[in-house]
C-alpha positions as CSV (number, residue, x, y, z in Angstrom):
1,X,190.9,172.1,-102.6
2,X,188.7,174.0,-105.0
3,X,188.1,173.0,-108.5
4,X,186.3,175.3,-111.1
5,X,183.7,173.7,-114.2
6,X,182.6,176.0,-116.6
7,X,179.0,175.0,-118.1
8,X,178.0,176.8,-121.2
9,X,174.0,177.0,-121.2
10,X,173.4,178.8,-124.4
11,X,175.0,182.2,-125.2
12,X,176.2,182.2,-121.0
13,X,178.9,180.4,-119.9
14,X,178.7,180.2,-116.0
15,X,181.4,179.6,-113.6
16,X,180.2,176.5,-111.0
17,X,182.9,176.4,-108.2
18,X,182.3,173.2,-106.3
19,X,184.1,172.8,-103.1
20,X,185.7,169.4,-102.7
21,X,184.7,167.2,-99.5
22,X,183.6,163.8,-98.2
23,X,187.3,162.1,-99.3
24,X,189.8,164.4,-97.6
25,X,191.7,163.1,-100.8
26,X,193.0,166.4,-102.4
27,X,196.7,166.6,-103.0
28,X,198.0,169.6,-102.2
29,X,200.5,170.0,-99.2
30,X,197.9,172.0,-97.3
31,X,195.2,168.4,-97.9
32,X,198.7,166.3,-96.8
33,X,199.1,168.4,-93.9
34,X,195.7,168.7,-92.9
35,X,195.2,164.7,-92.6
36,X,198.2,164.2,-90.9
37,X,197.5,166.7,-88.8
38,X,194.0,165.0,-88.2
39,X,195.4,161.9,-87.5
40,X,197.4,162.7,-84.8
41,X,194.3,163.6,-83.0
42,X,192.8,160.0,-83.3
43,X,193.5,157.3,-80.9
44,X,191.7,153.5,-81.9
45,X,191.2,150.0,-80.7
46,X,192.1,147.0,-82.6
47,X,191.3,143.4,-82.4
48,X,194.6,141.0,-82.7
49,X,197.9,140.1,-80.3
50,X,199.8,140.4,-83.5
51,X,199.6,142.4,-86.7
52,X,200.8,141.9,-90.2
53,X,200.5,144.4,-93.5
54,X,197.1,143.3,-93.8
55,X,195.7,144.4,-90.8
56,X,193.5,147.8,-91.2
57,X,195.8,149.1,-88.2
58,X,198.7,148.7,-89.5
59,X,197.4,150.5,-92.7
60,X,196.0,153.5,-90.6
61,X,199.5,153.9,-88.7
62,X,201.5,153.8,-92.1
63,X,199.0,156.1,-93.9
64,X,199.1,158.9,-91.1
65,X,195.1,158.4,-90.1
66,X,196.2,157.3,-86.7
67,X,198.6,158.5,-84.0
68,X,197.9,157.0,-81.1
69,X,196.3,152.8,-80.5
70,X,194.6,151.6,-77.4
71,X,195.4,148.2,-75.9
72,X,192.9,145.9,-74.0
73,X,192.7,142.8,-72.6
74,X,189.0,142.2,-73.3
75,X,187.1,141.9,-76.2
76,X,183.9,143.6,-74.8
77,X,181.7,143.2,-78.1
78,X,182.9,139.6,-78.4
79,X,182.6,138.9,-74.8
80,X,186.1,137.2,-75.5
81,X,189.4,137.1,-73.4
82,X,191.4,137.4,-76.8
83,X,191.7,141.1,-77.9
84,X,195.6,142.5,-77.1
85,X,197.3,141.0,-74.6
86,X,198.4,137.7,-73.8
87,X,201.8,137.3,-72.2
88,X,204.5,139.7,-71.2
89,X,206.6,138.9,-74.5
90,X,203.9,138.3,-76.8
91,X,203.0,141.8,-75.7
92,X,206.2,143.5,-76.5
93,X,206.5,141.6,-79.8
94,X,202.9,143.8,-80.4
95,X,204.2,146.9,-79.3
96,X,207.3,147.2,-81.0
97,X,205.8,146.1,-84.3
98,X,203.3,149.0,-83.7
99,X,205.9,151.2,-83.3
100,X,208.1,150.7,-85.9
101,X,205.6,151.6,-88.3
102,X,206.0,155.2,-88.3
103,X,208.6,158.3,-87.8
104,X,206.7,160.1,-85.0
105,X,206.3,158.7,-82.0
106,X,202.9,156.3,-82.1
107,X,201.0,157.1,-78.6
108,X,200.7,153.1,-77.3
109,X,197.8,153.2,-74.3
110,X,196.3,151.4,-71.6
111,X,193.8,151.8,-68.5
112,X,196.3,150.3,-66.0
113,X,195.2,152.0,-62.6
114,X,195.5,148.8,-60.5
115,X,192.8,146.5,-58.7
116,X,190.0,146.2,-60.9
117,X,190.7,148.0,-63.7
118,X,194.1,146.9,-65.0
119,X,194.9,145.4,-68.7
120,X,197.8,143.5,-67.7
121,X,196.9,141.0,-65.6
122,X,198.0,138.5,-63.4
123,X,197.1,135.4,-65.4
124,X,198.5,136.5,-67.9
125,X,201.7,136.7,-66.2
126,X,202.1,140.0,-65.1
127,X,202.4,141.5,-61.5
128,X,199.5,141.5,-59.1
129,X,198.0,145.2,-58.1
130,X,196.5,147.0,-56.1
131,X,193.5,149.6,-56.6
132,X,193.5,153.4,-56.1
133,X,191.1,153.0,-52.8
134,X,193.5,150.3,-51.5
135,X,196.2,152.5,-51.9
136,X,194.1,155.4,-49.9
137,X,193.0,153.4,-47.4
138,X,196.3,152.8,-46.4
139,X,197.5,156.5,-47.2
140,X,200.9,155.8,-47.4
141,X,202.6,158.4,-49.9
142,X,205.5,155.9,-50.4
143,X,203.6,153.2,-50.6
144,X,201.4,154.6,-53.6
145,X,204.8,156.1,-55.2
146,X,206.2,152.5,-54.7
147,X,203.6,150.9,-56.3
148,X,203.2,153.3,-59.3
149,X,206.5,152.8,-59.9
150,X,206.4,149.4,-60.3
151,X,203.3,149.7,-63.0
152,X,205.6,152.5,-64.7
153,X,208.8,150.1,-64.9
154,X,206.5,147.4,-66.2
155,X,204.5,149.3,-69.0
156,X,208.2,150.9,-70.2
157,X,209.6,147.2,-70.4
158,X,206.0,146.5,-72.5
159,X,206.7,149.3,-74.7
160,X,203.7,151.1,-73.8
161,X,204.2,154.8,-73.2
162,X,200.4,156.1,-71.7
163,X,199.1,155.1,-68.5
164,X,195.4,156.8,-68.2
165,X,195.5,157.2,-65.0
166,X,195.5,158.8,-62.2
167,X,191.5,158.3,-61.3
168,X,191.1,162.1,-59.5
169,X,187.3,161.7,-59.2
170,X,186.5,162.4,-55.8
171,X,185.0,159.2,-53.8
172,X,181.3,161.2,-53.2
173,X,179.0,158.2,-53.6
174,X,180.6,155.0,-53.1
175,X,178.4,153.1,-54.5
176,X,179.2,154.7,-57.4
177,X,178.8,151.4,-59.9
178,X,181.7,152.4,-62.2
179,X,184.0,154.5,-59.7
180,X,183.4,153.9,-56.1
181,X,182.2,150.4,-56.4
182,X,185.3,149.1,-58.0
183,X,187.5,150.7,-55.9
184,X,188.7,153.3,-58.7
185,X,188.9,156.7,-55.9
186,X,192.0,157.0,-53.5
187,X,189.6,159.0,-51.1
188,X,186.1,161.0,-50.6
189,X,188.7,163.7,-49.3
190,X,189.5,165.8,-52.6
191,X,192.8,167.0,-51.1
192,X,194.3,163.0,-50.4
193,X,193.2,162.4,-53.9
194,X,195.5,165.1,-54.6
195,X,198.5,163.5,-53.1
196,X,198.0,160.2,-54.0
197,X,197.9,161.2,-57.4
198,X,200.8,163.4,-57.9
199,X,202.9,160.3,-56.6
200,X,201.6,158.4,-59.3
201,X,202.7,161.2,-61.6
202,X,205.8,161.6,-60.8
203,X,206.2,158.0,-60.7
204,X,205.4,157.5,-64.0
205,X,207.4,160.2,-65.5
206,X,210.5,158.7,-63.9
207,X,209.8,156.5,-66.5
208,X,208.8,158.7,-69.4
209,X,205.3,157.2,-69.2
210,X,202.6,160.0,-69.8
211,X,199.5,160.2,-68.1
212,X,196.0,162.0,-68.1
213,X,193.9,162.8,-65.0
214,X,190.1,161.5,-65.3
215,X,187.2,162.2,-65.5
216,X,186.9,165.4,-66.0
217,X,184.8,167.5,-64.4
218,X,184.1,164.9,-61.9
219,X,182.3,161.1,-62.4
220,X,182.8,160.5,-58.5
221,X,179.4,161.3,-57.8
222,X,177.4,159.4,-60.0
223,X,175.0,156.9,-59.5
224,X,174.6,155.4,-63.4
225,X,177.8,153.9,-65.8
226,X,178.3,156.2,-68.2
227,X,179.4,153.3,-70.6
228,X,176.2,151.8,-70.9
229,X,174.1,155.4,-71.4
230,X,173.3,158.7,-70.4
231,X,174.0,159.8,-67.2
232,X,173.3,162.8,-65.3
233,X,175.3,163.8,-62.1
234,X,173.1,167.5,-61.9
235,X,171.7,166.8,-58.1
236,X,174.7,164.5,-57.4
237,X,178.0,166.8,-58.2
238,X,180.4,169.0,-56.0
239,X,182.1,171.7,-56.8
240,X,184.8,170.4,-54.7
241,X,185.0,167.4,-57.5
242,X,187.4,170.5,-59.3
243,X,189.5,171.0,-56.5
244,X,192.0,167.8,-57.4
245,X,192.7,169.5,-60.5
246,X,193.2,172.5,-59.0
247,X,195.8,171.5,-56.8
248,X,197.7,169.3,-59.3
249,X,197.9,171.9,-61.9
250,X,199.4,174.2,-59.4
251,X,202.3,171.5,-57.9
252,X,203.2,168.6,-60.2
253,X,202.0,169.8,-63.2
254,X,200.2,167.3,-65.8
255,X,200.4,165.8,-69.2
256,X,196.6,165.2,-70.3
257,X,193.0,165.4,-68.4
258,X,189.9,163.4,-69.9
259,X,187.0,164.2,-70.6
260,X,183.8,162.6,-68.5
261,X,181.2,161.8,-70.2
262,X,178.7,163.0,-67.6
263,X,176.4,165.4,-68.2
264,X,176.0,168.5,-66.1
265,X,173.1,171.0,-66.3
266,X,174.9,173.5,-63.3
267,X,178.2,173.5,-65.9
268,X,176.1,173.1,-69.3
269,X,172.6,172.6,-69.9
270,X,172.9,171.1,-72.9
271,X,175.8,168.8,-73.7
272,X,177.9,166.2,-71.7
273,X,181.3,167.0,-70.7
274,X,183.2,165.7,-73.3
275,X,180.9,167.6,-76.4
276,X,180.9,170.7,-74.1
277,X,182.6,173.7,-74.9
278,X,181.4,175.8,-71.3
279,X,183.1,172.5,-69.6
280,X,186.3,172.0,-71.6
281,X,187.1,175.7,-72.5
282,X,185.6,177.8,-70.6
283,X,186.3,176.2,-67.1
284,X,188.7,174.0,-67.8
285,X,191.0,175.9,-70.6
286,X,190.4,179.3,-69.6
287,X,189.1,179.5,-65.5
288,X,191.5,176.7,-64.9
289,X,194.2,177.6,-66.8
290,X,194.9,174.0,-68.7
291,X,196.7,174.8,-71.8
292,X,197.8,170.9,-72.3
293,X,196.2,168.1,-73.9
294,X,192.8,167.0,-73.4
295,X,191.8,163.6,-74.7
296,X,188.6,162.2,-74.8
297,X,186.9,158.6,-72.9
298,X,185.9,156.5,-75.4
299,X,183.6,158.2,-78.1
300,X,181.8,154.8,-78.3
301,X,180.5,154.3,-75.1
302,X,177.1,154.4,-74.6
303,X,176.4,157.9,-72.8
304,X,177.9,159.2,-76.7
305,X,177.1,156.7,-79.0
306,X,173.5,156.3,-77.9
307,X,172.3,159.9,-77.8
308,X,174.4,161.6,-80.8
309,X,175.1,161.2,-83.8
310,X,178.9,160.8,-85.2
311,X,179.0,163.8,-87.1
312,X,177.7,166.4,-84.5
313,X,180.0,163.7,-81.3
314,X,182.9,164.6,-83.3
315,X,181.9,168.0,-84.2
316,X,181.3,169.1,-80.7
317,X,184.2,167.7,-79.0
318,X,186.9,169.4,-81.5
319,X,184.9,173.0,-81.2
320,X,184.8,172.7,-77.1
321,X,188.3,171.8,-77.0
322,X,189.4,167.7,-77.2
323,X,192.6,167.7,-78.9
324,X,193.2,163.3,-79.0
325,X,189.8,161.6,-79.6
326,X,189.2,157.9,-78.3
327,X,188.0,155.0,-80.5
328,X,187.8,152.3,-78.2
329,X,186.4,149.9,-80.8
330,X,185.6,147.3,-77.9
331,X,182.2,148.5,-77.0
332,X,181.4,147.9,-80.8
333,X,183.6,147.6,-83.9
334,X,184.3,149.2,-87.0
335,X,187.7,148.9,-88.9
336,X,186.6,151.9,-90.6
337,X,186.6,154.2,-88.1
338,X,189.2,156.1,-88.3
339,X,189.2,156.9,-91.8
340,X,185.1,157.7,-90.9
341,X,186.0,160.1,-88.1
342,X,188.9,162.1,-90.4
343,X,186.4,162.1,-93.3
344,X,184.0,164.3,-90.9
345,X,186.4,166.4,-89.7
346,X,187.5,166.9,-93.3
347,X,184.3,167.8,-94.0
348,X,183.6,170.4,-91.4
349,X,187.1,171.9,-91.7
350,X,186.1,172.8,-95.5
351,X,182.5,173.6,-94.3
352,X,183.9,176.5,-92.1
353,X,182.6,174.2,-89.2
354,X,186.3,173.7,-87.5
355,X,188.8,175.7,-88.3
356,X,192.1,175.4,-89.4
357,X,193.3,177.0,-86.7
358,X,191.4,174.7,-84.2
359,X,192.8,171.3,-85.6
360,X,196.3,173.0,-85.3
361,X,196.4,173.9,-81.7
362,X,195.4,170.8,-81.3
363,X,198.4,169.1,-83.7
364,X,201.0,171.5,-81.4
365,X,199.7,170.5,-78.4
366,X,200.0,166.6,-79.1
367,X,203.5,167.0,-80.7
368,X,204.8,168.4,-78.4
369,X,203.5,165.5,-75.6
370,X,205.1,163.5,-78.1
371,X,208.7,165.2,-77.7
372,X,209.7,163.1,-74.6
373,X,209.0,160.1,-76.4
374,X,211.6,160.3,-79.0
């Protein structure tokens, strides 16, 4: 929105045109559209198992500044048990209130691969699981179906409609701290990763759960946890880390890939993964051919959070491709977030920084995820 003051200054009367930014609060439809379509690309973290009117989330959802939430069962900043979920119903009480609060389809996610990593718990009365390198051990493509399956059936009944997951990375170091360590790999073979993963897939679009590959382009090789800083996979990283992709863009086909927050100097000598545009459009948009949507890891870990700055993280993610942007808000907490991150995009967009055009494909690309979920 522009606004024109004139300032008489003597016998001149000059024409000031100052360009309005830093509240994304014009009202004109374009303004409308442009914050909702912003807000569809943000997905954040909230602390509560139930929410009321008062609740900043509930205030985000109705005001269009989020489309998508992110359930743990951790509060990691709190070091507290209590963040989202407690038991199977108080769950589903949380998720259908979520839901109700708006007409489009509100993305509702978890990290529910199984083993080590899984939100819904057994004490909490939920099924037991088993992890991704279980699962290739045994190598058993009915087994892993079998099992994904079940997780799918469950996180339907639960209301929750992303699993992120499959983990693709490619077991290359096992003593990988935050992949191979906990079990998170089906295999060091890229091909059975491959497999394993398209059962899980399928499985979960059986039941009209959505997933996303991860990470991309490859954490499997690490030797550092890329919540807790930078870290560097240069010497460490395969090329054949790409080739699950590959092969599952060709067969089953996928809903989302996320970012890694690895950084690369043989793919980009400058930027991480997830704030490179050589990594997420070059190779993986345009080499690769992935034309769906690509959602971030969390923006708050520590590999992010530590080395950049908000404005130039969110920046750089939008411009190299990201189309959903994660706000964990469990690593630290903010209830201002997202109103924060759509302010800055705002900004660039009437900077010239981002262009319309850019926040749109990204606004098409999530909509029409969102089209199964209706």
């Amino acid at each position: 929105m522009k606004w024109f003051f004139f300032v008489q200054t003597g016998m001149t009367a000059f024409i000031v045109l100052v360009l309005l930014v830093g509240c994304g609060g014009g009202t004109s439809k374009d303004d409308e559209e442009l914050n909702r379509q912003i807000g569809q690309m943000l997905m954040i973290g909230f602390r509560g198992l139930e929410v009321d009117e008062n609740h900043f989330i509930v205030r985000d959802i109705q005001e269009g500044r989020v489309g998508g939430v992110i359930l743990f069962d951790r509060d990691v900043a709190l070091s507290s048990d209590i963040r989202n979920i407690e038991s199977p119903e108080q769950l589903k009480k949380l998720t259908a209130s979520l839901q109700s609060l708006t007409d489009d389809p509100l993305l509702i996610a978890v990290d529910q691969e199984g083993g080590r990593v899984a939100r819904l718990k057994e004490k909490h009365g939920f099924p037991p699981t088993v992890s991704q390198g279980w699962l290739g051990k045994a190598d058993d493509l009915q087994l892993t179906f079998d099992y994904a399956s079940q997780t799918a059936q469950l996180l339907a009944d639960m209301g929750i409609n992303v699993n992120l997951t499959p983990v693709v990375d490619v077991n290359v170091n096992p003593d990988n701290p935050v992949i191979g360590r906990l079990e998170r790999s089906f295999s060091d073979d890229p091909q059975k990763v491959a497999l394993h993963s398209a059962q899980v897939i399928e499985a979960h679009r059986e039941h009209n759960i959505i997933t996303a590959l991860k990470h991309f382009p490859g954490h499997g090789s690490s030797t550092q946890d890329s919540h807790h800083g930078f870290t560097d996979v240069t010497d460490t990283w395969k090329e054949y880390e790409l080739k699950p992709y590959t092969l599952l863009f060709d067969s089953t086909g996928v809903d989302m890939v996320m970012t890694a927050h690895v950084f690369n100097a043989r793919l980009d000598s400058q930027w991480p993964a997830t704030l490179s545009y050589s990594i997420l459009h070059d190779l993986l948009r345009v080499e690769m051919g992935f034309d769906k949507v690509i959602i971030s890891d969390d923006m708050q870990m520590g590999a992010i959070r530590d080395q950049y700055g908000l404005n130039t993280a969110v920046e750089r993610t939008i411009l190299s491709g990201a189309d959903i942007i994660i706000f964990g808000n469990n690593l630290v907490y903010d209830e201002e977030i997202a109103s924060k991150v759509r302010d800055i995009i705002i900004n660039k967009v009437y900077q010239g920084k981002i262009s319309r055009g850019r926040i749109q494909e990204s606004y098409d690309r999530i909509m029409k995820l969102k089209e199964g979920l209706s």
